[in-house]
C-alpha positions as CSV (number, residue, x, y, z in Angstrom):
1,X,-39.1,-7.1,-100.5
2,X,-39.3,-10.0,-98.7
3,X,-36.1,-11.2,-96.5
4,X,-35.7,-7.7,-95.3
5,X,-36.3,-6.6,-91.5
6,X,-38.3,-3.1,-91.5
7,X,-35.1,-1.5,-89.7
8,X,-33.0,-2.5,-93.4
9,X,-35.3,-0.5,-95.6
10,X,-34.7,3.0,-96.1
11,X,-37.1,5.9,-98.2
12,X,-36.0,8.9,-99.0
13,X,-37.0,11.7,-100.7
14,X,-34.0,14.5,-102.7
15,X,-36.7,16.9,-105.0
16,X,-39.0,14.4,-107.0
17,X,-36.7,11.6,-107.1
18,X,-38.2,8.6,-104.6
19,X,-35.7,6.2,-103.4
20,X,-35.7,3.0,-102.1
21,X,-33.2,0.9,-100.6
22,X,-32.5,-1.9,-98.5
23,X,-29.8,-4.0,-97.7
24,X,-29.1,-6.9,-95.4
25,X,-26.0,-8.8,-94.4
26,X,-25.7,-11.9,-91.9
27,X,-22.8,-12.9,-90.1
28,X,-20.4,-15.5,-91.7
29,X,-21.7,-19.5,-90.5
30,X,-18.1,-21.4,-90.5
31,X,-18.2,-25.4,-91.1
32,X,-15.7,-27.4,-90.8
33,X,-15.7,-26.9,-94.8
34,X,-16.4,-23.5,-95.8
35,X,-17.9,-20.1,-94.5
36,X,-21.0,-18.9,-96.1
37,X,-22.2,-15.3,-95.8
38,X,-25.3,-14.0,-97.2
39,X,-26.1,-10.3,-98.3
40,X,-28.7,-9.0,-100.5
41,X,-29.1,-5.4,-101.9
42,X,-31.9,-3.7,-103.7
43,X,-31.9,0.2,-104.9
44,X,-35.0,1.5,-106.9
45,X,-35.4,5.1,-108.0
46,X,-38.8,6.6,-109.1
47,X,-39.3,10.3,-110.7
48,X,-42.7,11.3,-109.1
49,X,-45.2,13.0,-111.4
50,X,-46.3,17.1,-110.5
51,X,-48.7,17.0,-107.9
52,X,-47.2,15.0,-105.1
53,X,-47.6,16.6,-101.6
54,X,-44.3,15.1,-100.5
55,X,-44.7,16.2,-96.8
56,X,-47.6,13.6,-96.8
57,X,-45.8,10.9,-97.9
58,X,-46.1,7.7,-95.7
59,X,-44.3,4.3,-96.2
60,X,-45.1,1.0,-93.9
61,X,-43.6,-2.3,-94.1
62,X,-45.3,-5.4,-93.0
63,X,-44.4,-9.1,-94.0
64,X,-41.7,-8.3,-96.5
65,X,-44.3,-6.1,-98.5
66,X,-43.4,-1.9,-98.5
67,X,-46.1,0.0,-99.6
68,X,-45.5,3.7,-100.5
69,X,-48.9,6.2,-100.1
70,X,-48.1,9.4,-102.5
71,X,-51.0,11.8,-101.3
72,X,-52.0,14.0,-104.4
73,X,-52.6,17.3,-104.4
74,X,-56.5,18.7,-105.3
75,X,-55.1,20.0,-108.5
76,X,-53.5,17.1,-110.0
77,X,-56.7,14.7,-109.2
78,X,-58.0,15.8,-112.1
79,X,-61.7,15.6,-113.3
80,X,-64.3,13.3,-115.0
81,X,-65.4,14.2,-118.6
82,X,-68.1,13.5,-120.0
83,X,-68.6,11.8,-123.2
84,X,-71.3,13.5,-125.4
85,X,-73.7,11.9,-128.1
């Protein structure tokens, strides 16, 4: 997500849909020819599997890169098993 500032992003969680949003405008530059604005917007939304402990969900943002930590619960880690001869 580069071109973002942290303060732009925004995560939130409604049941077990994740959503992710950002948006950024900038103030219009006027030339003696034209005015240019930019804006950028970007919207993703993620169905999260069973055995998410959402109150431990943690999101950081550092140089344009968001990373999203979905702690799973013991139950849904699941188990090795093994392959017999």
């Amino acid at each position: 997500m580069p071109g973002f500032e942290p303060a732009e992003v925004r995560v939130e969680l409604l049941g077990e849909v994740l959503t992710v949003e950002a948006e950024h405008r900038e103030a219009a530059e006027k030339t003696a020819e034209a005015a240019e604005r930019t804006y950028a917007h970007m919207r993703r939304e993620i169905t999260l599997p069973a055995g998410v402990e959402a109150e431990r969900i943690e999101a950081t943002y550092r140089n344009g890169v968001l990373e999203i930590h979905l702690p799973r619960t013991p139950e849904a880690v699941g188990r090795r098993i093994e392959v017999k001869i």
